[in-house]
N, C-alpha and C positions, 0 to 999 in steps of 0.2 A: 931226709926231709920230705915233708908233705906239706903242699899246697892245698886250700881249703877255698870256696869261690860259691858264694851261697849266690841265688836268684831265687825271684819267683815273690818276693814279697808285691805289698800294694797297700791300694785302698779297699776295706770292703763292707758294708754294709753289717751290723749285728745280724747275727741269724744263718749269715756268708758262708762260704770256703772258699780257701788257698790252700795252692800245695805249694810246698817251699823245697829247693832241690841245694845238692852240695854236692858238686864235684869237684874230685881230688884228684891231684898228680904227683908224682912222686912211687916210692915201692912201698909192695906188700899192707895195699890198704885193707885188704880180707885178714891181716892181723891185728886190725884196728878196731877196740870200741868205738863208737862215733854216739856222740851224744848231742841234743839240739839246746841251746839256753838260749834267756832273754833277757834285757836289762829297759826297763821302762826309766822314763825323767828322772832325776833323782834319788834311783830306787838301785839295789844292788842286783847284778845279775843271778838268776836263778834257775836251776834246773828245770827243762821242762820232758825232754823223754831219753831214751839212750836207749841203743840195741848192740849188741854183740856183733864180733867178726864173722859170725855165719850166720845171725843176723835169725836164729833160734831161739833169743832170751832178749825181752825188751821190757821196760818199766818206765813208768810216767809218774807226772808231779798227777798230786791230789786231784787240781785244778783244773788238768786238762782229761784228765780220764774216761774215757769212754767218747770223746770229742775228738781226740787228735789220735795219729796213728804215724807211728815210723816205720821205716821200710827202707831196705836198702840191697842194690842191685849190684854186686861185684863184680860183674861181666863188664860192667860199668862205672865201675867206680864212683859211682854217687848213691847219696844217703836223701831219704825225701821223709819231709814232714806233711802230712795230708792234716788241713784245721779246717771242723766243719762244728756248723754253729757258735761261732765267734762272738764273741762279748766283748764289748770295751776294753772290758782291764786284759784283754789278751795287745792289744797296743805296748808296742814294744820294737825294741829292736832285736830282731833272732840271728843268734850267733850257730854255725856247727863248729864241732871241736872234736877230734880226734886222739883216743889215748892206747898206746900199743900193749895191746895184752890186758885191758881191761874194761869192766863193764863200770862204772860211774857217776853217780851226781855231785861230785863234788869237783868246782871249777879248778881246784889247784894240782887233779890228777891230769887234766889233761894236758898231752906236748902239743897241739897247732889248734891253731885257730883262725877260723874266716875273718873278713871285715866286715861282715853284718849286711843283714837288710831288712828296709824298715817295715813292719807289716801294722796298718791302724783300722781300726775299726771304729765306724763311726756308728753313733744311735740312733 
């Protein structure tokens, strides 16, 4: 079992950053892909970055590319999402999810998940 416990969301301004963090309990999170999604009003959850369990191989949604940055500290057991120059439609709620032995964007590979936090960005 893995426990998932995202912070770090808020309010912030277009243009902003937030770093958004997730720490885990549970074993053997360094066998863990960890990947960040989001799911806005209405809208279905969607990938937004993932990094590997040594945290060597990371890939992003189109959207956030070259903006956001994952990173993840095993000493520590938490995974962080760094968002800088934020736009509206990043208004969401940001999930982390955890999948053993793989790297992923797709929601139905991953086994845990946090319960969100909310990050808006206003105009």
């Amino acid at each position: 079992q893995v426990q998932l416990v995202e912070s770090g969301g808020g309010l912030v301004q277009a243009g902003g950053s937030l770093r958004l963090s997730c720490a885990a309990s549970g074993r053997s999170f360094d066998s863990y892909g960890m990947g960040w999604f989001r799911q806005a009003p209405g809208k279905e959850r969607e990938f937004v970055a993932v990094i590997s369990w040594t945290g060597g191989s990371t890939s992003y949604a189109d959207s956030v590319k070259g903006r956001f940055t994952i990173s993840r500290d095993n000493a520590k057991n938490t995974v962080y999402l760094q968002m800088n120059s934020m736009k509206p439609e990043d208004t969401a709620v940001y999930y982390c999810a955890a999948a053993l032995g793989l790297v992923s964007m797709w929601t139905i590979e991953y086994d845990y998940w946090g319960q969100g936090t909310q990050v808006t960005v206003s105009s």
